[in-house]
C-alpha positions, 0 to 999 in steps of 0.5 A, spaced: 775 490 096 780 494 100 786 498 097 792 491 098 800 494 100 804 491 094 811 490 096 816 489 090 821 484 092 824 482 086 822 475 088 816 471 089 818 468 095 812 465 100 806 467 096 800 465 101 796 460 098 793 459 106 789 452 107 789 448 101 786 442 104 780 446 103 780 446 095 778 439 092 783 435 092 785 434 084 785 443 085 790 441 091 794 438 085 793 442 079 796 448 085 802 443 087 804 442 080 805 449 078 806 453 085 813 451 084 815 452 077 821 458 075 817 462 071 810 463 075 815 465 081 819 471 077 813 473 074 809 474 080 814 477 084 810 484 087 804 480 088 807 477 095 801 480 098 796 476 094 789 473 099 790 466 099 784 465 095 787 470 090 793 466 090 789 460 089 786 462 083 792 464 079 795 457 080 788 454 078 788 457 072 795 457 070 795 450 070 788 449 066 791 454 061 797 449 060 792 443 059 787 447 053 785 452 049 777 452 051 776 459 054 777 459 062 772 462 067 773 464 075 767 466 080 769 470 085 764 475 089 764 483 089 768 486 093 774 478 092 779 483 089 778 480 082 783 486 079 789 483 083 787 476 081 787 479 072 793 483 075 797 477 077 795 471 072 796 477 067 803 478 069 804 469 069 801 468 062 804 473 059 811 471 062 809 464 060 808 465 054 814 469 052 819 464 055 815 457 051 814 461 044 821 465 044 818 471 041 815 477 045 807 476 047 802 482 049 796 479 054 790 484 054 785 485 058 778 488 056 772 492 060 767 495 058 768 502 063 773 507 063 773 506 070 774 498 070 780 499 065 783 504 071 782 500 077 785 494 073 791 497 070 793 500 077 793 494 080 799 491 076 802 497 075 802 497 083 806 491 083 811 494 078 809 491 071 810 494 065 802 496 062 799 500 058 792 502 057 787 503 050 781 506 051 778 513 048 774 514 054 781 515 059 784 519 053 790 514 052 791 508 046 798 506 048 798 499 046 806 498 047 805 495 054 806 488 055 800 488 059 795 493 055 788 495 058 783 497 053 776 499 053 771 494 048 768 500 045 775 502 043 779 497 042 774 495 035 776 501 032 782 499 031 782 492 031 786 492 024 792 496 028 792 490 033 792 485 028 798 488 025 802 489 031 809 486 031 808 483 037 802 477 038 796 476 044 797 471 048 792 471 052 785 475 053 783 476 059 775 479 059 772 483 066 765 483 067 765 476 062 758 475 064 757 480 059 759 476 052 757 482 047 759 482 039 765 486 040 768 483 045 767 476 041 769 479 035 775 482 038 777 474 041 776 472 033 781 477 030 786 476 036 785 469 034 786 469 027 793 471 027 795 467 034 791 460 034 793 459 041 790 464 044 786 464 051 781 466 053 780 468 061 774 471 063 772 473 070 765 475 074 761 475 080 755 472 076 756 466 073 750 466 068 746 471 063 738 473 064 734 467 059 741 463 057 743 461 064 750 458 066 755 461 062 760 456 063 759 449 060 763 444 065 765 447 072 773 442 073 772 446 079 768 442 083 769 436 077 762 436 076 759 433 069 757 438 063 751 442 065 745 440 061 742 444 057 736 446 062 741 450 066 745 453 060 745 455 052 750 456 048 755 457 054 761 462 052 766 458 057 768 451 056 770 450 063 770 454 070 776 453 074 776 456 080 770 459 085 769 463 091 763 464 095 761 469 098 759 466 105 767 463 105 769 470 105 765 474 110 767 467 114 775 468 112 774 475 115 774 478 108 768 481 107 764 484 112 757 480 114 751 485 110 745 489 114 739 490 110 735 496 113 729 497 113 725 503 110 719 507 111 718 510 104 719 506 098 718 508 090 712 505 086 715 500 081 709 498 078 710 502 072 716 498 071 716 495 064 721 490 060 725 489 055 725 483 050 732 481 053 728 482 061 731 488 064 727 494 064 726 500 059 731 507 060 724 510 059 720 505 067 726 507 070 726 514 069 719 514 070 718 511 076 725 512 080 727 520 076 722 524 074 718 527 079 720 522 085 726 528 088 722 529 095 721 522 095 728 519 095 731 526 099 727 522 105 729 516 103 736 518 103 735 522 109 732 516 113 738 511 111 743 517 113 740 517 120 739 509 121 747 508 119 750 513 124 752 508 128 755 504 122 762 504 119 760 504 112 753 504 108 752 501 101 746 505 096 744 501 090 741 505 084 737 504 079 741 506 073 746 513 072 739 518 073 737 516 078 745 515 082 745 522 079 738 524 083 740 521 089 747 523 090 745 530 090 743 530 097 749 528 100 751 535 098 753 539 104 751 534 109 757 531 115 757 526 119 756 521 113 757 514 113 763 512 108 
């Protein structure tokens, strides 16, 4: 998603929320009942320049999270801007919170990457909040926000801390939720312990885990029955309450419509072997796509580069961190290359 000005003004003013007809009708509702509430407008002033499909989430959210404590799932693609959505509900909840206990409350917010905890963190920090960020990979663990972005990995190590906070948890929002390792649950449960009322927001662009299926049980957001389980196992969140799809951005003008090129030379990947979990091993990755394939992907490189000239931007995928690795040295010295 592209960088989005924020504009502190003090005052939420006329938050975007665009063309409501197009939600269901009882997600229209759900909106109405909270859009106008004292403390959703204070606590999302800063965020004015919301997408009305971010906006829409929010208010969805916030007016599941006043019905229940089940954890909450919102889907929306790569590129949504999911960061300004966790920012500004962040923000709501957090204020929410406060206002209804009469006690301080703290919201965190999990990822599994350095990079993820960064991007989350600025937004808000953008938009004029107070924030903190816990996460050994970025050389900070500041919990004293009322906001704090931590890393899973480090947050575990000192769950006891958390736990002995002056201050409790709120809410715990989870970024990439299709991923529901140990150490995040086992994070929620000692949160838990001290605050029963705890939620639980997950975000992700992939509503559903490899040989488990959907990761949420009900989606209110259609007002569809409870998924059978053919379609789901287990499933970590008890309800989605929004959803974006792809084709109802590229149609709003928010994601541009993707070119699939074709290329002449391609990696063998009939060496490729599964895990029990169905990704593929380090080792086949490697194998075929690392070790010795450095002419190889030098010509697909080159050839990409050469069919994008007339492109604004182009986007590469790869296989694991080797092998963006290996291939991101052949953008070394080049011009003229597409963004």
């Amino acid at each position: 998603m592209g960088a989005q000005e924020v504009i502190n003004c003090g005052d939420m003013g006329d938050l975007d929320l665009g063309d409501l007809t197009v939600l269901p009708v009882h997600v229209q509702k759900w909106i109405e009942l909270v859009r106008h509430n004292a403390d959703v407008r204070a606590a999302l002033a800063g965020f004015e320049r919301l997408r009305p499909y971010q906006a829409q989430a929010v208010m969805a959210t916030v007016f599941r999270i006043r019905k229940t404590l089940e954890p909450l799932l919102i889907t929306l693609p790569t590129g949504a801007g999911k960061s300004w959505v966790i920012a500004a509900l962040a923000s709501v909840v957090q204020r929410i919170a406060t206002v209804n206990s009469g006690k301080q409350k703290k919201v965190l917010v999990l990822a599994h990457s350095k990079e993820l905890v960064q991007q989350n963190y600025q937004k808000i920090v953008e938009a004029g909040y107070r924030a903190t960020i816990y996460s050994s990979g970025l050389q900070q663990r500041d919990a004293s926000g009322d906001i704090v972005f931590g890393s899973r990995q480090t947050i575990i190590n000192a769950l006891d801390e958390f736990a002995g906070m002056e201050y409790e948890f709120a809410a715990v929002f989870v970024d990439e939720a299709h991923s529901m390792p140990t150490q995040t649950r086992e994070i929620i449960d000692g949160l838990r312990q001290i605050n029963p009322n705890l939620r639980v927001i997950g975000l992700t662009a992939t509503p559903y885990e490899m040989g488990k299926g959907y990761i949420f049980a009900r989606d209110s957001y259609r007002d569809l029955p409870e998924l059978r389980e053919i379609y789901t196992r287990n499933p970590y969140f008890a309800e989605r309450v929004f959803d974006k799809c792809v084709h109802e951005l590229i149609a709003e003008g928010f994601l541009t419509p993707p070119i699939l090129g074709t290329i002449s030379d391609h990696y063998n990947t009939e060496g490729l072997e599964r895990t029990a979990g169905g990704s593929f091993t380090e080792a086949s990755n490697n194998a075929v796509l690392v070790n010795g394939q450095g002419n190889l992907t030098k010509r697909i490189v080159a050839e990409v580069i050469e069919k994008a000239k007339e492109r604004n931007g182009v986007m590469f995928f790869a296989q694991n961190r080797e092998h963006a690795r290996n291939r991101d040295r052949f953008f070394l010295g080049l011009s003229n290359l597409p963004k």
